[in-house]
gemmi code that builds the backbone of each chain (N, CA, C; Angstrom):
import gemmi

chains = {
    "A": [
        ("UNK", (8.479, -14.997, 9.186), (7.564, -13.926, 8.782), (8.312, -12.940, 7.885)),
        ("UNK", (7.846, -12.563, 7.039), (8.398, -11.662, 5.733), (8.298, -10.075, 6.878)),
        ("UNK", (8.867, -9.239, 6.258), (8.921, -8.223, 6.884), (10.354, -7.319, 5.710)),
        ("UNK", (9.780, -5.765, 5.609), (10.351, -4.782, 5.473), (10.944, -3.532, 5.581)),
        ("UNK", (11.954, -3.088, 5.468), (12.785, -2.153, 6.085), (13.477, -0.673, 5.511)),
        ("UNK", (12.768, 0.077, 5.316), (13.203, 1.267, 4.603), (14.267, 2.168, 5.222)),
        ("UNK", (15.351, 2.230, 5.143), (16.112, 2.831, 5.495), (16.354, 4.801, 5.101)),
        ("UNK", (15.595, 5.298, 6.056), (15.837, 6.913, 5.950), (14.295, 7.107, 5.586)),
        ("UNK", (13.581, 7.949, 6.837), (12.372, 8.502, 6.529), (11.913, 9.619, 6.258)),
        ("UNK", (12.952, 10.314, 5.382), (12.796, 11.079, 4.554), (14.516, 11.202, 4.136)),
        ("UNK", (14.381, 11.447, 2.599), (14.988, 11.845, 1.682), (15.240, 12.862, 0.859)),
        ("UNK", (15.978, 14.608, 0.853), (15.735, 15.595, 0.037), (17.647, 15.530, -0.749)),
        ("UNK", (16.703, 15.484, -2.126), (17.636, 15.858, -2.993), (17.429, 16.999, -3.975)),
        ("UNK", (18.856, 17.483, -4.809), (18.372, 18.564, -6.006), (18.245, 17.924, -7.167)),
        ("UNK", (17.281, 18.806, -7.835), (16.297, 18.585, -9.012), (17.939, 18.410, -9.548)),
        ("UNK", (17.881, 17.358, -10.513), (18.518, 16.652, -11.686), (19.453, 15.921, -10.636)),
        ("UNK", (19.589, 15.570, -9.350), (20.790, 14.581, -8.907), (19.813, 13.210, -8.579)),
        ("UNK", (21.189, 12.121, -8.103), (20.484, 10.818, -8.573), (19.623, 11.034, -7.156)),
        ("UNK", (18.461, 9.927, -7.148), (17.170, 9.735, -6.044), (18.171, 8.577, -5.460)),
        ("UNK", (18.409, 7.876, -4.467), (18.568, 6.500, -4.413), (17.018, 6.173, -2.484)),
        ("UNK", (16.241, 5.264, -3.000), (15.825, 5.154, -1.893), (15.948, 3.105, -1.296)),
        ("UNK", (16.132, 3.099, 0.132), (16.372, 1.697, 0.210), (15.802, 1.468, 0.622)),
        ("UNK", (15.753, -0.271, 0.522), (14.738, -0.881, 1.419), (15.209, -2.143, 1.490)),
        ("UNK", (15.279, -2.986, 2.321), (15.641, -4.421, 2.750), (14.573, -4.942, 3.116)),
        ("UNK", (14.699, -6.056, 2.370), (13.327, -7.315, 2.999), (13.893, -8.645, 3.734)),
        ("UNK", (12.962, -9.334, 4.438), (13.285, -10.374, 4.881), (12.136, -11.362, 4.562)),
        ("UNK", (12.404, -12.828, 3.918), (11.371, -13.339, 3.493), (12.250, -14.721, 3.448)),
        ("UNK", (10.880, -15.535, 4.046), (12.093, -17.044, 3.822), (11.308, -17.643, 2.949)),
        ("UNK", (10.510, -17.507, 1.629), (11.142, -17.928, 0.445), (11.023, -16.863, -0.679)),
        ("UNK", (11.249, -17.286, -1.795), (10.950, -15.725, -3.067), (10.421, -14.865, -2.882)),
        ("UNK", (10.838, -13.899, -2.665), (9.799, -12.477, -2.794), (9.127, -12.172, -3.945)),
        ("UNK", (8.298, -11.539, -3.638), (7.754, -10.355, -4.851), (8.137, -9.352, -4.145)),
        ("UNK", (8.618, -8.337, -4.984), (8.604, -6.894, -4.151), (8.373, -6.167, -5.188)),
        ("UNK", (7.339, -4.687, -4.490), (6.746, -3.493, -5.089), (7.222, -2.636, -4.632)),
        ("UNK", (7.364, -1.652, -5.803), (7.586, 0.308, -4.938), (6.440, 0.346, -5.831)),
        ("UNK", (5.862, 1.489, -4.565), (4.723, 2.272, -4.701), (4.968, 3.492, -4.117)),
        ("UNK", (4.418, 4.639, -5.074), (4.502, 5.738, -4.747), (3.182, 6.299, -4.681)),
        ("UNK", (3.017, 7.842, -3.410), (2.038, 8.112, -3.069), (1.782, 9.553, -3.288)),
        ("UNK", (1.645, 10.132, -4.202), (1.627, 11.980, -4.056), (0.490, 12.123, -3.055)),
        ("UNK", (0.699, 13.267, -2.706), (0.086, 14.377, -1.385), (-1.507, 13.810, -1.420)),
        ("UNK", (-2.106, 13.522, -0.827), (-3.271, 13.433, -0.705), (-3.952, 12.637, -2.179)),
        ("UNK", (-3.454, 11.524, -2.144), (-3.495, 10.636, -3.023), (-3.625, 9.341, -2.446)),
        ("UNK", (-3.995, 7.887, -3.299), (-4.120, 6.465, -3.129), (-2.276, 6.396, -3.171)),
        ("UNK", (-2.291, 5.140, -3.144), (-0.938, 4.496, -3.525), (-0.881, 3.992, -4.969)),
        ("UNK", (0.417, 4.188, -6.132), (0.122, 3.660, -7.822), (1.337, 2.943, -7.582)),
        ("UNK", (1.499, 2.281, -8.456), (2.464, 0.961, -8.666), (3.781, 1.772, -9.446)),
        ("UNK", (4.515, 1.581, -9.091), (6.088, 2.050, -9.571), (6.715, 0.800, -10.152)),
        ("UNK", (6.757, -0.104, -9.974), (7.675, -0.968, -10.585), (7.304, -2.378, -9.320)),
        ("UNK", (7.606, -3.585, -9.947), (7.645, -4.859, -9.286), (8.800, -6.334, -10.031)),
        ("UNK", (8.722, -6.408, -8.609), (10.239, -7.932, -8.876), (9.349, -9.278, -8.867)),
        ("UNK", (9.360, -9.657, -10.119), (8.655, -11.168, -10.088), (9.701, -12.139, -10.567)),
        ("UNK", (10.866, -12.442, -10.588), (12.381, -12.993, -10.517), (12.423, -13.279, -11.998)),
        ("UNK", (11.655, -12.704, -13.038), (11.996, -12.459, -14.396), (13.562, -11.804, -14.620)),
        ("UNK", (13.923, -10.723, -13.900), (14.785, -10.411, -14.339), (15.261, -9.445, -13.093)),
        ("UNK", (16.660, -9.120, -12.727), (16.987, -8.898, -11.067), (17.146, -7.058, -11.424)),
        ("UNK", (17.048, -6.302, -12.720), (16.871, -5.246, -12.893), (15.419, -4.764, -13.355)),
        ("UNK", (14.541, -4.120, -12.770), (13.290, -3.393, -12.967), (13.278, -2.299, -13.300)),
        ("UNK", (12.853, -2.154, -14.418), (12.368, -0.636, -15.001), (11.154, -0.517, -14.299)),
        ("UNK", (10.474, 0.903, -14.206), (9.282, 1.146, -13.777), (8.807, 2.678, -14.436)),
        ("UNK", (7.573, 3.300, -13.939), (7.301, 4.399, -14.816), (7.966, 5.500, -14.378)),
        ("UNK", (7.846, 6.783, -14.610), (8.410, 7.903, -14.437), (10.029, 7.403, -14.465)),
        ("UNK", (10.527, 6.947, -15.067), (11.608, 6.916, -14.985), (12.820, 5.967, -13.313)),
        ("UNK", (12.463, 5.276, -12.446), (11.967, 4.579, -12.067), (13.120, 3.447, -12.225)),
        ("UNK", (13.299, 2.775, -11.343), (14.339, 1.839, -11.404), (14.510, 0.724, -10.342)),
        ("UNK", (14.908, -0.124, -9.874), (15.449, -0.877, -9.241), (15.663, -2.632, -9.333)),
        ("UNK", (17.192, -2.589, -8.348), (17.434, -3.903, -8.720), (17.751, -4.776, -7.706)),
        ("UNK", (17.205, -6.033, -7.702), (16.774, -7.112, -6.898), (18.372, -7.693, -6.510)),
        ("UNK", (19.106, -7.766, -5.415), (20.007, -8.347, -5.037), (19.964, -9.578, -3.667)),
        ("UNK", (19.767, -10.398, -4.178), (19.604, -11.686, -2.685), (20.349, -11.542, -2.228)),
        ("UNK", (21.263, -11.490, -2.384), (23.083, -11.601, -1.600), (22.626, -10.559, -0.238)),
        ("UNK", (22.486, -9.572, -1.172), (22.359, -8.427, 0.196), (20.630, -8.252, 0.987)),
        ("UNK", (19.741, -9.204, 0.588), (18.596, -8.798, 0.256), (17.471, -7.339, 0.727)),
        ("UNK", (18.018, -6.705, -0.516), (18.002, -5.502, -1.123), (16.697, -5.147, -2.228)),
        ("UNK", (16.508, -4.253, -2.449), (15.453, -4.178, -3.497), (15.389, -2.350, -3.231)),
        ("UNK", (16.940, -1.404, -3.965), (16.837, 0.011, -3.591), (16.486, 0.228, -5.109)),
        ("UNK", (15.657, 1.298, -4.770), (15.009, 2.166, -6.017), (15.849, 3.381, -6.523)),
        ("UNK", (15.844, 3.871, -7.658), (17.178, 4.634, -7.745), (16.186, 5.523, -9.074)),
        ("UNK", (16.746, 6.408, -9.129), (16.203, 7.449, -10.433), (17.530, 8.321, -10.799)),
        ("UNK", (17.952, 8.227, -11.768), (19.418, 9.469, -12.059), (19.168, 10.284, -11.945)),
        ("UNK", (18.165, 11.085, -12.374), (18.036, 12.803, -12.182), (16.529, 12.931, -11.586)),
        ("UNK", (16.609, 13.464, -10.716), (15.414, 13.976, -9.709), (14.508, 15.083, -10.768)),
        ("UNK", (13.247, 14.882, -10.438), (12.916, 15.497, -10.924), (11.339, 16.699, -10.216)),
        ("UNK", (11.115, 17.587, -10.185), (10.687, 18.545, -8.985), (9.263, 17.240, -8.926)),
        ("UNK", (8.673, 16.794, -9.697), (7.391, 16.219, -9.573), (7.758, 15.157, -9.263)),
        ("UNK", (8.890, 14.310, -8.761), (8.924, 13.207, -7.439), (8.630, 13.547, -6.969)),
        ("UNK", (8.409, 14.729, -5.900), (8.170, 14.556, -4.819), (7.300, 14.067, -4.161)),
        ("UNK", (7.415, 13.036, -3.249), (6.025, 11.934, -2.928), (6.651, 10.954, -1.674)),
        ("UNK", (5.769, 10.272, -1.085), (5.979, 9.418, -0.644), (6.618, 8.305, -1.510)),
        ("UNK", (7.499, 7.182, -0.683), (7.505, 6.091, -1.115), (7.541, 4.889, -0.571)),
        ("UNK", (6.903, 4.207, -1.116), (6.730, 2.799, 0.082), (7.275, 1.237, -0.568)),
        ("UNK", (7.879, 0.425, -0.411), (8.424, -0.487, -0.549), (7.449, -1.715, -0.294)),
        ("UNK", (7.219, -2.896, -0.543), (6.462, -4.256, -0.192), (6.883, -5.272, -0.435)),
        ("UNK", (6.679, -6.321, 0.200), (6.898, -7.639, 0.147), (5.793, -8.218, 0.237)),
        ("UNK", (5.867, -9.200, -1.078), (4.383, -10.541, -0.645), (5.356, -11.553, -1.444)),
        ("UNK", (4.372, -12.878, -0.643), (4.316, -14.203, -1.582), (2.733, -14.450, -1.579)),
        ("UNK", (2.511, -14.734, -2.770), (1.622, -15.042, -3.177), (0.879, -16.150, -2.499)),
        ("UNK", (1.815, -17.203, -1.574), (1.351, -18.209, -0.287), (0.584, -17.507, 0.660)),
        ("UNK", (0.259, -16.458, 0.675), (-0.280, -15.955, 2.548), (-1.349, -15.030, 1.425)),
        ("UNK", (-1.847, -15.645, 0.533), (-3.215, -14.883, 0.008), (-3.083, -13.568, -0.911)),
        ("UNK", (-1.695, -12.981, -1.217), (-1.522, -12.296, -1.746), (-1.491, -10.431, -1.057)),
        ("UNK", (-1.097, -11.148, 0.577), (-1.184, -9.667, 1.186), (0.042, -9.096, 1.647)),
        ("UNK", (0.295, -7.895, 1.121), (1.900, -7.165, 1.244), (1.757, -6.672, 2.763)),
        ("UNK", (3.353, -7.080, 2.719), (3.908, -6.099, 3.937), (4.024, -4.959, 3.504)),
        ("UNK", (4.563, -3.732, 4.393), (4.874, -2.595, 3.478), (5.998, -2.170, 4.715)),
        ("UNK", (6.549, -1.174, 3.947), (8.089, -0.560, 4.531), (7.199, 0.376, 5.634)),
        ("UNK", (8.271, 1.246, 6.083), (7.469, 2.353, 7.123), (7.285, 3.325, 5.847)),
        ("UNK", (7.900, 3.616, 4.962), (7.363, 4.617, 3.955), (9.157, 5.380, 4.244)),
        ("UNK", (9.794, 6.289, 3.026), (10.490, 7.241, 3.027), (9.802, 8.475, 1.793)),
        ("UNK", (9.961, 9.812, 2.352), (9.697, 11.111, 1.544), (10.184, 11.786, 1.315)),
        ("UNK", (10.317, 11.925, -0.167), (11.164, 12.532, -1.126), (11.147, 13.776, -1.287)),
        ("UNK", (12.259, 14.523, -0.700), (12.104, 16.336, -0.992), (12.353, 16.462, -2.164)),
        ("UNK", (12.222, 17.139, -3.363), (13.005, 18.081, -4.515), (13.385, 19.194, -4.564)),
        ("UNK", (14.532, 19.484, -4.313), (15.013, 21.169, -4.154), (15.468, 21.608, -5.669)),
        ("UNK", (14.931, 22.745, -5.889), (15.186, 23.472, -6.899), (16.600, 23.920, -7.009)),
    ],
    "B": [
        ("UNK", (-13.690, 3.915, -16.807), (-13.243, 2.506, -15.914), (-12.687, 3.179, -14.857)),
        ("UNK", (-13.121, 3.042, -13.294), (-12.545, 4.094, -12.083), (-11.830, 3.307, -11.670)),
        ("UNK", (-12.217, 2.005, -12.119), (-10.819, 1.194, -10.665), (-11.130, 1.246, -9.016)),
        ("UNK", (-10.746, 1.335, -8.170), (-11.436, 1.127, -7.001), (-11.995, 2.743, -6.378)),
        ("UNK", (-12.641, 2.597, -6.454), (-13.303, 4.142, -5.497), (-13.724, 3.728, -4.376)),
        ("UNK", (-13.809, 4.826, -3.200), (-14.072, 4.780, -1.865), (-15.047, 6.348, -1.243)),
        ("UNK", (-15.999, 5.928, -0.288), (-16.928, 7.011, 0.278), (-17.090, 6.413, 1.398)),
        ("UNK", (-16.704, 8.004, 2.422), (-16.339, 8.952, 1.967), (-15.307, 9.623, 1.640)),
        ("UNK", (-14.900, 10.914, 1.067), (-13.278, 11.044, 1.367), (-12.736, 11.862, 2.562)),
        ("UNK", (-13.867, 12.160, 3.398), (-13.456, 12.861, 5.004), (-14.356, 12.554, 5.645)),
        ("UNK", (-14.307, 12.012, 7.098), (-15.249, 11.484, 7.775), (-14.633, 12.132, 9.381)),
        ("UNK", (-15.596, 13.136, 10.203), (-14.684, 13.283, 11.521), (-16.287, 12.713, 12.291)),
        ("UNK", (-15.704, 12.050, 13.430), (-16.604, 10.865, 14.408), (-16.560, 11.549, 15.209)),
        ("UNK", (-17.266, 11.290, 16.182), (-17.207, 11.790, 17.834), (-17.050, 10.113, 18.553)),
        ("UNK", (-15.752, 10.366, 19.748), (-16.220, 8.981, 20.308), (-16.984, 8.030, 20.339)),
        ("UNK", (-16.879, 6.957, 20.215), (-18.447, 5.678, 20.567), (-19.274, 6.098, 18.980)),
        ("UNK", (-19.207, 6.749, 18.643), (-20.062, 6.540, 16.955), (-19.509, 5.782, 16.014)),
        ("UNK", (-20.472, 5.235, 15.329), (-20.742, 3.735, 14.190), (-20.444, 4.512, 12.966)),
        ("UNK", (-19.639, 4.173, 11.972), (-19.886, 4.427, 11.179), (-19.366, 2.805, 9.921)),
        ("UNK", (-19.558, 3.089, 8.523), (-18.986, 1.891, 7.431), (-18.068, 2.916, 6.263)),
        ("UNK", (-17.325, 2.545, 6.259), (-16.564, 2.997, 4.578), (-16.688, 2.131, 3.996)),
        ("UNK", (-17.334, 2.829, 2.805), (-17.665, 1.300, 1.333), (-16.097, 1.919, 0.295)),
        ("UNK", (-16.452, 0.764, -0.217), (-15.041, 0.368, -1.270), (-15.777, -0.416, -2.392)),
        ("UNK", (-15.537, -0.357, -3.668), (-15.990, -0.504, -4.628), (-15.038, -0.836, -5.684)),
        ("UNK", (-14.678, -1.838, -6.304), (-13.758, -1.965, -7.417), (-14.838, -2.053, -8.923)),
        ("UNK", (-14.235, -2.576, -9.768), (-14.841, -2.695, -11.104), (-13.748, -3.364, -12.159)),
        ("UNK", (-13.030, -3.850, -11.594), (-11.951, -4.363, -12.552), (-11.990, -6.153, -12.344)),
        ("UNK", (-13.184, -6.384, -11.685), (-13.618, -7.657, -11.734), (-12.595, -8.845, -11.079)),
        ("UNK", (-11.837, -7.861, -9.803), (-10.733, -8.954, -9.459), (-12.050, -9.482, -8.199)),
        ("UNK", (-10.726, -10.327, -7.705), (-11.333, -11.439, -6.274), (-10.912, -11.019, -5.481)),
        ("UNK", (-9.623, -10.651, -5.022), (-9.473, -10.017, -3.777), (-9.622, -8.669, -3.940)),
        ("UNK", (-10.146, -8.486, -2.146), (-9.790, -6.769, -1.646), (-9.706, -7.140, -0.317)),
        ("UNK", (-8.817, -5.587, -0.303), (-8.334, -5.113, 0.807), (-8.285, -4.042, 1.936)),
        ("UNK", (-8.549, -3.821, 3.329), (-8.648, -2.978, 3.393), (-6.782, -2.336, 4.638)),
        ("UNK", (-6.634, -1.230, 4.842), (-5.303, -0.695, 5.160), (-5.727, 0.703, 5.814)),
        ("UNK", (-4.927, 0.443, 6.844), (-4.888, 1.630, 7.597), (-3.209, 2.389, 7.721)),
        ("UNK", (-3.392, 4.149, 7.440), (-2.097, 4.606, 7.373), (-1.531, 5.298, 8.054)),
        ("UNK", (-0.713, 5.438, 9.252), (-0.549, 6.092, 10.200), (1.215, 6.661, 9.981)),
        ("UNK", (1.258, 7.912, 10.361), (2.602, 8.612, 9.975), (3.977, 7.407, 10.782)),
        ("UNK", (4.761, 6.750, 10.092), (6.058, 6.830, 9.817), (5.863, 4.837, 10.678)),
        ("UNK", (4.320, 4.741, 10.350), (3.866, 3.307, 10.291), (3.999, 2.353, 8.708)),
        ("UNK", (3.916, 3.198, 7.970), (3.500, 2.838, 6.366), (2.290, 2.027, 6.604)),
        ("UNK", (1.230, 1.317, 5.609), (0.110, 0.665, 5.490), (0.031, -0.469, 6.386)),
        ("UNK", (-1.200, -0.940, 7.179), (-1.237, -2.071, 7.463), (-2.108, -2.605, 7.180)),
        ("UNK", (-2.481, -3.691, 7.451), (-3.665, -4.796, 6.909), (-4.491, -4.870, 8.279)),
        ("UNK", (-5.500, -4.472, 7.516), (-7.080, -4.508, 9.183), (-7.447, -5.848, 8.578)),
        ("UNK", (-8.113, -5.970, 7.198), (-8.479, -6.909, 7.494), (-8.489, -8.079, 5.617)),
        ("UNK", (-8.746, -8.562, 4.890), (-8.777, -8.574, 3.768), (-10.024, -9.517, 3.116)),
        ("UNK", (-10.063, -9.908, 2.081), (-11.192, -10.873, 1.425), (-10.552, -11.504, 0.031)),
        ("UNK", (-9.762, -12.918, 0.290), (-9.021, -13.532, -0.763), (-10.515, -13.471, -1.895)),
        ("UNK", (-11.344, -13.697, -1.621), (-12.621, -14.249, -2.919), (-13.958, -13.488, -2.273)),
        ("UNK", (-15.204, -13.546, -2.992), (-16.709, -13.439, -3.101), (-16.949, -14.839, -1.820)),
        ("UNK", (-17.636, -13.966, -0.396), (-18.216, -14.641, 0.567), (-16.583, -15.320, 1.622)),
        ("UNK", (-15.503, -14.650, 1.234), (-14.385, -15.153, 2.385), (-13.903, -13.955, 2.629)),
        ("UNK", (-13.996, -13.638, 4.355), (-12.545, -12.695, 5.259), (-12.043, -12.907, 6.044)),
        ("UNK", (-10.612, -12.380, 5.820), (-9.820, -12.812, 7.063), (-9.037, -11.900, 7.845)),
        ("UNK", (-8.510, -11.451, 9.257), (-7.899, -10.744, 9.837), (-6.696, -10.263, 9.332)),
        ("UNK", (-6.235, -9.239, 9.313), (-5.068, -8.988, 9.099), (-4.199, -8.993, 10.131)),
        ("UNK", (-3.375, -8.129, 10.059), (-2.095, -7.442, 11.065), (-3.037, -6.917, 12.155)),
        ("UNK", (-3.867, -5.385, 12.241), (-5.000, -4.596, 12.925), (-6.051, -4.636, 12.950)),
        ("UNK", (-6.747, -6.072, 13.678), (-8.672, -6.351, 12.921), (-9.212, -5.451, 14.550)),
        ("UNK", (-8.706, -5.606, 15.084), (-9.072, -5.192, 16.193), (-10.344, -3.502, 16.616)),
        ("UNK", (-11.573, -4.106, 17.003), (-12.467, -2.687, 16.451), (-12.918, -2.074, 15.372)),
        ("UNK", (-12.873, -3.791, 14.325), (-13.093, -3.190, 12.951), (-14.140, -4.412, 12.465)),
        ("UNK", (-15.265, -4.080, 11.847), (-15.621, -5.520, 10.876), (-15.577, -5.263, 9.414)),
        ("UNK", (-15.825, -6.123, 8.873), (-16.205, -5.917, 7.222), (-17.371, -7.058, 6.753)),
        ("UNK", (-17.424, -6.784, 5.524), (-18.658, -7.368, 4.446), (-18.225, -7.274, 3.661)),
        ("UNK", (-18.164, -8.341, 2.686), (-17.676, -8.518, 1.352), (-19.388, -8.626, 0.774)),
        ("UNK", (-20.153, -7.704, 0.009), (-21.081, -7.687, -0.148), (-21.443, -8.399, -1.344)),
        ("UNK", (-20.354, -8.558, -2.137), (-20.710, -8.645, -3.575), (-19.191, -8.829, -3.983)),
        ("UNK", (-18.797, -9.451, -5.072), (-17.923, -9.521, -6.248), (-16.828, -7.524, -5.680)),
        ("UNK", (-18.256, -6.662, -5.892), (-17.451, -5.857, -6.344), (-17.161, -4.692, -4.901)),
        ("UNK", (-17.696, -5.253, -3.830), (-17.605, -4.047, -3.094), (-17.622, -5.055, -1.584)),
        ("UNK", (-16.290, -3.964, -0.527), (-16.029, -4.689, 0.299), (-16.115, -3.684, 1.230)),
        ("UNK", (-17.018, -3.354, 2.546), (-16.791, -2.486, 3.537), (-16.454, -2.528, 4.775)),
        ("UNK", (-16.107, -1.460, 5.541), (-15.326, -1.374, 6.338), (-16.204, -0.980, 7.703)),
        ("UNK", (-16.383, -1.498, 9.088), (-17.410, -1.343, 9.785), (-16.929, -0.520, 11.298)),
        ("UNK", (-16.895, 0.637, 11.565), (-16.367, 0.766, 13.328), (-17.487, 0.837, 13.917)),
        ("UNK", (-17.502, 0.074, 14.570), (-19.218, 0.077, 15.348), (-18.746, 0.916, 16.525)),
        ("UNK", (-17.762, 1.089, 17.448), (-17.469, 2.148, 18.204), (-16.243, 2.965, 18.136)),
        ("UNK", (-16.266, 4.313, 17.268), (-14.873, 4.511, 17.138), (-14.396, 4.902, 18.565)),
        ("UNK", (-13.169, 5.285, 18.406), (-12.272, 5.264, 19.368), (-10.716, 6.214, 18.550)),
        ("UNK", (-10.746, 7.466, 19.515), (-9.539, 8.329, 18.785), (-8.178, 7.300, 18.335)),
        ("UNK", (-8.202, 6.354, 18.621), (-6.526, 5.388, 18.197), (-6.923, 5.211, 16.600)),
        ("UNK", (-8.342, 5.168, 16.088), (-8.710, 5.286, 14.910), (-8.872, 6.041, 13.792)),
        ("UNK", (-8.160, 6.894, 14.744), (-7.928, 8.235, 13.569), (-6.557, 8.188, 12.748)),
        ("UNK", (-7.381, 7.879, 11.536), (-6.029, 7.502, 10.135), (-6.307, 7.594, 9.317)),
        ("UNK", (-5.982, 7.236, 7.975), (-6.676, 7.603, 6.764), (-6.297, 5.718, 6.127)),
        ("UNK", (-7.329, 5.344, 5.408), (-7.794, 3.940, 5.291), (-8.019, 4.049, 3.478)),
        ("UNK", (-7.407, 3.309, 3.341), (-7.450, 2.671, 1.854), (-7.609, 1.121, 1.566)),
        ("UNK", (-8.588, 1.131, 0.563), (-8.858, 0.030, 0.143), (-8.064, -0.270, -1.178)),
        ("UNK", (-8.105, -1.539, -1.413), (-7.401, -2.154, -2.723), (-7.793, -3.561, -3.011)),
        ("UNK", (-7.201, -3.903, -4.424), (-7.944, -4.692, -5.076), (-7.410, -5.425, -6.111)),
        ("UNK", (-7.132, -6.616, -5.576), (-6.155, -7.461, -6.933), (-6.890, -8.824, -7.213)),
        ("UNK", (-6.085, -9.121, -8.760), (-6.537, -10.638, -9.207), (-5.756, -11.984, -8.733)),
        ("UNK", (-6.139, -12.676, -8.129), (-4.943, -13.760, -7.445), (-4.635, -14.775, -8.333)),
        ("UNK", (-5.040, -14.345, -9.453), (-4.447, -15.531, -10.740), (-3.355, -14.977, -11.114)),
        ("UNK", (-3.030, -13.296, -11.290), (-1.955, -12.719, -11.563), (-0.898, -13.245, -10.958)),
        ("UNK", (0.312, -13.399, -10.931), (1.531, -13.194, -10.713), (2.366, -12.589, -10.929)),
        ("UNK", (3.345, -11.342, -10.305), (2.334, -11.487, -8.574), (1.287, -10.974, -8.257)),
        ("UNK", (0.644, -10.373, -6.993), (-0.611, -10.497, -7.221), (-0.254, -8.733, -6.627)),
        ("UNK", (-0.357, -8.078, -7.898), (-0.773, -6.609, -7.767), (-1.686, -5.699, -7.038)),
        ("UNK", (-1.479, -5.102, -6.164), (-3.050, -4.818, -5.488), (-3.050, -3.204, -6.337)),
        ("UNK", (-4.211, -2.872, -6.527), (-4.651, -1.154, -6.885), (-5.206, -0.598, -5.645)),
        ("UNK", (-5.081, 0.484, -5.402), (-5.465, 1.485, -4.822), (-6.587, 2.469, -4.791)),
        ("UNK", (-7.500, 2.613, -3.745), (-8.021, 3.659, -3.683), (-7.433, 5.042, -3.553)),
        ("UNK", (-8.046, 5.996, -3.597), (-8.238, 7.676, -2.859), (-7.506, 7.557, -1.626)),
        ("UNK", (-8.537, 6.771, -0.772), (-8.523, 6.858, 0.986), (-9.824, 7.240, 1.396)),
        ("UNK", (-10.095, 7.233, 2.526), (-10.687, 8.217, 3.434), (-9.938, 8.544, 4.748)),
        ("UNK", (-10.012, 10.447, 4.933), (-9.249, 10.431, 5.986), (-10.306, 10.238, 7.155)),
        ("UNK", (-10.220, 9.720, 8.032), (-10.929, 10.021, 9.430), (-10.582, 10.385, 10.703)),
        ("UNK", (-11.336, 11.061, 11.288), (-10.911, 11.872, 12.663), (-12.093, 11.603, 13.450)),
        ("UNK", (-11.412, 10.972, 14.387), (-12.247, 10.490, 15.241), (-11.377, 11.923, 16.903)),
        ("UNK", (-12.966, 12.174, 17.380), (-12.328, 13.043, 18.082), (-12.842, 12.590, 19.615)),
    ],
}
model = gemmi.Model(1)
for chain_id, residues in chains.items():
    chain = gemmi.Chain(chain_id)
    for i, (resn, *xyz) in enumerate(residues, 1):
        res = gemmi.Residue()
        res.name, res.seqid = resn, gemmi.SeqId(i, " ")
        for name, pos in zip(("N", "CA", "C"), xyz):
            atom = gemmi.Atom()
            atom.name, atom.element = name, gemmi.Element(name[0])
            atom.pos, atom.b_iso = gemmi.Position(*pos), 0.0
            res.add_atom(atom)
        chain.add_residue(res)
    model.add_chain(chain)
structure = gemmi.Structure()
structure.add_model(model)
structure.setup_entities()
């Protein structure tokens, strides 16, 4: 069974230092994995996704992460924080075999200190 | 183009009362989904609909039905709530030809079941 693991449920950093948020999956075969982020009283929007094109992901707002099997890893990283991260963030795993339905992390939330 | 919308966006129940949350896409995919969000749980799967006229249980079906009514709209049924049901529920909505298979997001609705 696929399953995911966010390490630290909540996260506060200062405005311009790096974000790093993690997450470990377990999946016995290829993943897909998503970050999704959630502002305050909001849906969930798509941040970036691993479809084994390439083991580094750009994503929007500036937005990052990179796919490591070895460790199987998938941490999201941003260099400079910025006050309008602040949000939830949630991590996922699917294969497209089980119908196309994600696991999801427990969620970690991002402080921004001025 | 709204992408998936959901009604209502606050719903508070009294024990043992019926209520449905509709979900509505427009981006002409096949699957939807529906997810329940509980603090430091991240999303789970109540219940989902790979295509038009198929559903299947998720992770939490338990005290819940649905209807895939149509192509474009999939709802959500508590025929007796029950306070363990107080969460806030999002629907979503992807194409399973994509790879991988992206889901979008609603709003939510929060509910309080008291």
């Amino acid at each position: 069974a696929q399953s995911v693991t966010q390490l630290g449920s909540h996260v506060s950093v200062s405005e311009g230092a790096l974000v790093l948020l993690r997450c470990n999956y377990s999946s016995s075969v290829p993943p897909y994995l998503f970050w999704y982020v959630q502002y305050p009283n909001q849906g969930l929007q798509l941040l970036l996704k691993y479809t084994s094109a390439a083991t580094l992901v750009k994503g929007i707002n500036g937005f990052e992460a990179e796919f490591k099997k070895s460790e199987t890893s998938f941490h999201l990283t941003k260099p400079s924080a910025h006050m309008s991260d602040a949000a939830e963030y949630f991590c996922a795993v699917s294969d497209n075999n089980q119908g196309g339905k994600l696991i999801f992390g427990q969620g970690t939330e991002l402080s921004v200190k001025p | 183009n709204a992408g998936v919308t959901q009604t209502p966006k606050f719903q508070v129940l009294k024990t043992g009362q019926s209520m449905t949350l509709q979900c509505a896409q427009d981006m002409n995919h096949n699957s939807m989904y529906w997810y329940r969000q509980d603090p430091g749980m991240g999303l789970r799967l109540i219940y989902y609909s790979a295509s038009e006229g198929t559903t299947d249980k998720g992770e939490v079906p338990n005290g819940y039905n649905v209807s895939r009514l149509n192509k474009r709209e999939f709802s959500l049924r508590l025929e007796s709530a029950a306070p363990s049901q107080t969460s806030v529920y999002f629907c979503a909505s992807s194409e399973r030809s994509q790879e991988p298979n992206t889901q979008y997001f609603g709003p939510g609705t929060r509910l309080t079941v008291l």
